[in-house]
VEXNU-491437 format. One record per residue: residue in one letter; chain; residue number from 1; x negated, y, z negated of N, C-alpha, C in turn. Coordinates in steps of 0.02 Angstrom, whole numbers, plus 50000, padded with zeros to 5 digits. Each point is the difference from the previous one (the first is absolute). Layout:
- A_A_NUM_X_Y_Z_X_Y_Z_X_Y_Z
...
***
This chain:
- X_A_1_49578_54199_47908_49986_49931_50017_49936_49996_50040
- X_A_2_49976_49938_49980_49935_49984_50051_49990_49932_50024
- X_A_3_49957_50006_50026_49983_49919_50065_49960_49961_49948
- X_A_4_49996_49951_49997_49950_49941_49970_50010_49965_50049
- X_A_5_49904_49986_50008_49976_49928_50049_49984_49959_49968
- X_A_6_50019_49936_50033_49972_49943_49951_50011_49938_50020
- X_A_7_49994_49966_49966_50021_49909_50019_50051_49966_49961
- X_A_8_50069_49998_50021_50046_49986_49970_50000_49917_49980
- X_A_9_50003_49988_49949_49986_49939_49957_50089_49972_49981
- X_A_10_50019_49942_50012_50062_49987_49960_49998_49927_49976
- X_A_11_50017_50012_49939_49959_49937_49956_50080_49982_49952
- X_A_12_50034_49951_49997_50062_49977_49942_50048_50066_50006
- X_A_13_50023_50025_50066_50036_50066_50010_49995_50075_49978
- X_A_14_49929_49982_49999_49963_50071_49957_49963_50036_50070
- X_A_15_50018_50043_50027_49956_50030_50045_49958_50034_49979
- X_A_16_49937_50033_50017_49942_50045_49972_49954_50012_50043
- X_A_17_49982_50051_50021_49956_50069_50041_49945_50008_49956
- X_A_18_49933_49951_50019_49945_50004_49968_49999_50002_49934
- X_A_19_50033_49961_49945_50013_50004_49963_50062_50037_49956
- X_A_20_50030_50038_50041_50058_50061_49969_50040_49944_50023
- X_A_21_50050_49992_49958_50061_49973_49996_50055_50043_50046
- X_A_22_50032_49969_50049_50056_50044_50032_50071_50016_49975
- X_A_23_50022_50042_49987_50074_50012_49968_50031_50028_50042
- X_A_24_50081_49987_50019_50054_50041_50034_50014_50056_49965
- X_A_25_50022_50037_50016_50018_50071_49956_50085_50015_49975
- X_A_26_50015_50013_49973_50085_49977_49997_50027_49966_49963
- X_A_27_49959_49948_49958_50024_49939_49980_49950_50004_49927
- X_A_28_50039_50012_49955_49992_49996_49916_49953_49937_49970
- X_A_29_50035_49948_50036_49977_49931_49955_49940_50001_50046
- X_A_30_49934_49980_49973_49936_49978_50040_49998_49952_50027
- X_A_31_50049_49911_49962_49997_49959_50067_50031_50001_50050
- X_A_32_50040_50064_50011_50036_49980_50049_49975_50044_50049
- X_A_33_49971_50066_49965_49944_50033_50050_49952_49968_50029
- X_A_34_49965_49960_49974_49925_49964_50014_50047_49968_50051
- X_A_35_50053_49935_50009_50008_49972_50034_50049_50028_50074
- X_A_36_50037_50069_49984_50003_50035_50059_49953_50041_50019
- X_A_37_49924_50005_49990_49951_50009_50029_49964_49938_50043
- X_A_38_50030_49962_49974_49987_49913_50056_50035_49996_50033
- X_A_39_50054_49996_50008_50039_49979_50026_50011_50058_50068
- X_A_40_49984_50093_49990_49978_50046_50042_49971_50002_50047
- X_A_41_49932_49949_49983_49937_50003_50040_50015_49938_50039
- X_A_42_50005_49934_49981_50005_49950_50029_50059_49987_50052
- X_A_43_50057_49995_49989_50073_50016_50031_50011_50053_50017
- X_A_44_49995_50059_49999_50006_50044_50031_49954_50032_50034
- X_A_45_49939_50030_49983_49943_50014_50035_49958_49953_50038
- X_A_46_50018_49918_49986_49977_49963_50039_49926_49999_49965
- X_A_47_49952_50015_49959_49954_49982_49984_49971_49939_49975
- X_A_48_49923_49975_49992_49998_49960_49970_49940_49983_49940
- X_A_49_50005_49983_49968_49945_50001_49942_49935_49996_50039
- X_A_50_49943_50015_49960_49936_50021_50049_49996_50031_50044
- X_A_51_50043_50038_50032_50013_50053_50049_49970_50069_49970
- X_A_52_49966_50034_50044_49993_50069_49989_50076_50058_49997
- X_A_53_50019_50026_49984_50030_50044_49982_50001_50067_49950
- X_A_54_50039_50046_50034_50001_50066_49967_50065_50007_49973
- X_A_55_49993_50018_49925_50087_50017_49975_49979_50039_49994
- X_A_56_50070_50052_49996_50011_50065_49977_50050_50002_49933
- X_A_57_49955_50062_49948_50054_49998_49967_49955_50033_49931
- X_A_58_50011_49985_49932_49981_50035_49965_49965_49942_49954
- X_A_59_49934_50015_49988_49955_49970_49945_50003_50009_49910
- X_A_60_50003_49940_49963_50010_50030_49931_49988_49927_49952
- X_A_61_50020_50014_49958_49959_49934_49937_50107_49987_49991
- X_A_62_49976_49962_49969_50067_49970_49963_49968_49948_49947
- X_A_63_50016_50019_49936_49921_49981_49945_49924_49999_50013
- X_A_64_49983_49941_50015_49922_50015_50036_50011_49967_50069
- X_A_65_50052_49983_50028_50011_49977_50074_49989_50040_50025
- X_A_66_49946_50009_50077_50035_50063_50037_50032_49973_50055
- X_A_67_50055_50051_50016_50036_49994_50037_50021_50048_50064
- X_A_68_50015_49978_50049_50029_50044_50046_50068_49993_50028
- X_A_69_50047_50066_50005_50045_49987_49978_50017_50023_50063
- X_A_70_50007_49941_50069_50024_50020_50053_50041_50022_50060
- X_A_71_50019_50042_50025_50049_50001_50058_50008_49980_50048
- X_A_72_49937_49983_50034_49962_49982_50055_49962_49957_50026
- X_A_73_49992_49965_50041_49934_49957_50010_49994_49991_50089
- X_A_74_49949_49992_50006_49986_49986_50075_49941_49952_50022
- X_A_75_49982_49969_50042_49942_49957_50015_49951_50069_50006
- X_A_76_49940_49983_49997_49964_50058_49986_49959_49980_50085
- X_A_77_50023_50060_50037_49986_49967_50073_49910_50012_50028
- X_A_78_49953_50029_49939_49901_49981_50030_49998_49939_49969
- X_A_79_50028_49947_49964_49989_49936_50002_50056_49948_50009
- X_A_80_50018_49997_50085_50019_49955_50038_49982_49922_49971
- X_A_81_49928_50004_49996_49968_49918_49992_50033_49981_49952
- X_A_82_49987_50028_49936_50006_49962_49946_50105_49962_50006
- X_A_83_50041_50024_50052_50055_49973_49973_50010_49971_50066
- X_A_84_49940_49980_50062_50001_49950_50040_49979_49939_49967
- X_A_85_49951_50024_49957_49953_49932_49971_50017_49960_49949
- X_A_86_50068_50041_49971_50040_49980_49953_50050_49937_50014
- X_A_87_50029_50035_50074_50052_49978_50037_49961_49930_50022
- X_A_88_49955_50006_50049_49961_49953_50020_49990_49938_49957
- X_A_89_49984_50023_49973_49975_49941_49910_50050_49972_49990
- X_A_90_50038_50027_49969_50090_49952_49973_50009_49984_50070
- X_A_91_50004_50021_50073_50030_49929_50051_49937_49954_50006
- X_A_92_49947_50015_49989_49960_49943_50005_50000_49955_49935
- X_A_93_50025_50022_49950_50011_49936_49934_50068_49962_49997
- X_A_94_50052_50035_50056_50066_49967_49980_49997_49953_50053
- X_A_95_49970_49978_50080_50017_49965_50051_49973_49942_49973
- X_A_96_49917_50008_49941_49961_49919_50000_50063_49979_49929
- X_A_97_50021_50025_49973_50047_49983_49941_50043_49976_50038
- X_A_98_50051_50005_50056_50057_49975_50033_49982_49923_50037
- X_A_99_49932_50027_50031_49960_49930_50038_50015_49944_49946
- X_A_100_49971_50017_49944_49983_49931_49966_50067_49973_49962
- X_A_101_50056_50044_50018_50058_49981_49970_50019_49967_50042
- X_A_102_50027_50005_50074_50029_49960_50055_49936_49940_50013
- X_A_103_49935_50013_49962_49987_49929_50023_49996_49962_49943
- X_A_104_50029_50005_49946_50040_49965_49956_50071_49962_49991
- X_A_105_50035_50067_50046_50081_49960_50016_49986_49945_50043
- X_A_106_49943_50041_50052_50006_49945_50062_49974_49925_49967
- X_A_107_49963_50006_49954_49977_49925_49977_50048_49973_49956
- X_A_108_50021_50040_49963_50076_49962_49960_50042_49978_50053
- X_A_109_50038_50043_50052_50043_49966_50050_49974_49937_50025
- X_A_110_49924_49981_50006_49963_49939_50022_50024_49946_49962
- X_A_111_49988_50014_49922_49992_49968_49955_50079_49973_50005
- X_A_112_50039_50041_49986_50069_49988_49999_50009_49954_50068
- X_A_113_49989_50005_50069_50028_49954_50032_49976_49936_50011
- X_A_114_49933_50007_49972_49975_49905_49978_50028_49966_49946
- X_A_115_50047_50059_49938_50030_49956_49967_50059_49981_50030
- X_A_116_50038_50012_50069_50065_50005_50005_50047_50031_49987
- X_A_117_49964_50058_49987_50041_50040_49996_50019_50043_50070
- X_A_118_50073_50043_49998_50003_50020_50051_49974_50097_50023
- X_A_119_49987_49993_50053_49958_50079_50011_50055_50060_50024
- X_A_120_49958_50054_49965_50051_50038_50011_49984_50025_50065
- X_A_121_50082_50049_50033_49965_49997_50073_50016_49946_50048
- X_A_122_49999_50003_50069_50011_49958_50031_50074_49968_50007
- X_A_123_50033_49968_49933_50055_49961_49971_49976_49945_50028
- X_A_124_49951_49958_50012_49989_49934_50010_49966_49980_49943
- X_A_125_50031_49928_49982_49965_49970_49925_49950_49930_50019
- X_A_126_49982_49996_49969_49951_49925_50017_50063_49937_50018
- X_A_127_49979_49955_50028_50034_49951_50004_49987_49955_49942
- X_A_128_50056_49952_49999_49997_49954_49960_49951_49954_49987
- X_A_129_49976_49987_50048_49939_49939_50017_49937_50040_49958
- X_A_130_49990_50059_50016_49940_50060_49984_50005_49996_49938
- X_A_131_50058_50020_49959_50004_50009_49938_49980_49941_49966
- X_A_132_50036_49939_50020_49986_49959_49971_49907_49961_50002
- X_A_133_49977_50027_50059_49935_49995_49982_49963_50021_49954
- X_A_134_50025_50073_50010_49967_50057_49976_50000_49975_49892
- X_A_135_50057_49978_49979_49999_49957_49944_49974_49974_49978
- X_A_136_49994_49955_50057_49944_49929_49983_49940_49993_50000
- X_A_137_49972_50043_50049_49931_50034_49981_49977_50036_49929
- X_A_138_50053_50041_49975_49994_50033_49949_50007_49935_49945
- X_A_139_50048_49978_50000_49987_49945_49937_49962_49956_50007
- X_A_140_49943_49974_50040_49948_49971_50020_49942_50036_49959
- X_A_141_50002_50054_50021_49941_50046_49973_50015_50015_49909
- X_A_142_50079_50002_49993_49998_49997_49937_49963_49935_49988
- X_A_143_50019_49955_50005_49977_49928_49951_49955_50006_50019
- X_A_144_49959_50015_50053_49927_50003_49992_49969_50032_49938
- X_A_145_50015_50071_49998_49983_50043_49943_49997_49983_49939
- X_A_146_50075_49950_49991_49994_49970_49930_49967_49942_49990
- X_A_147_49964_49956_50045_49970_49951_49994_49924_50023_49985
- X_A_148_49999_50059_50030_49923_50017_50004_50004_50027_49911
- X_A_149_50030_50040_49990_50010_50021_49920_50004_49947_49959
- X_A_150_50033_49936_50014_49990_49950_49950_49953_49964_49996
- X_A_151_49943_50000_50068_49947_49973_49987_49929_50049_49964
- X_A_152_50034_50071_50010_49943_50045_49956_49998_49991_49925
- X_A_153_50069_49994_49984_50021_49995_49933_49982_49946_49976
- X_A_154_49993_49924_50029_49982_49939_49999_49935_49997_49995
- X_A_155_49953_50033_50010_49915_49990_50014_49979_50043_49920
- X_A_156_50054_50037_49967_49982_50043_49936_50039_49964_49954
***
């Protein structure tokens, strides 16, 4: 057996070491090798795609695939950076993705309590008087809308 360095790639549950496809050893059928070679590195070794790493294990073709057919794997510890900068990256793309979600609920919950509707949270609902404003404004602005549409339609 030997060490391979490289940059572990995992693409549709296919793992691969600079191009060599990773295989478990033990296991006859190839998808189920290829995918307990994913399932190895990620869940159990804790790795993550674009990460540097070293498997161990044995190199070979399987038709014109090559493959390595591994026992082993480890973070490959002279490049630290590359699986800070990895790490770094995905929490800096998931917090602005969450931002713009809660300030979407937060404007639907808006939206929802100018129609009268009630908020979640709290357990206090609009009052009656509110709601019933809150209505009448809205069907105000409807007939506005449709008056303005019947006079566009009216001028053609």
């Amino acid at each position: 057996m030997a060490d391979f360095p490289g940059r572990l790639t995992v693409i549709n549950g296919q793992s691969s070491l600079d191009n060599n496809l990773l295989l478990r050893p033990g296991i006859p059928d190839a998808t189920q090798a290829i995918s307990a070679a994913t399932q190895f590195l990620l869940k159990t070794k804790k790795l993550m795609s674009g990460q540097s790493i070293i498997v161990t294990g044995n190199k070979g073709t399987f038709g014109s695939i090559s493959v390595i057919v591994m026992t082993d794997a480890r973070a490959d510890p002279s490049q630290p950076f590359a699986v800070a900068a990895s790490a770094s990256a995905l929490a800096a793309a998931q917090p602005s993705g969450r931002k713009a979600t809660k300030s979407r609920r937060a404007g639907s919950k808006k939206a929802g309590a100018a129609k009268g509707t009630k908020k979640s949270g709290g357990g206090k609902s609009a009052s009656a008087s509110r709601k019933a404003g809150s209505k009448a404004g809205a069907s105000k602005k409807s007939a506005a809308r449709k008056s303005s549409a019947a006079k566009s339609s009216a001028k053609k």
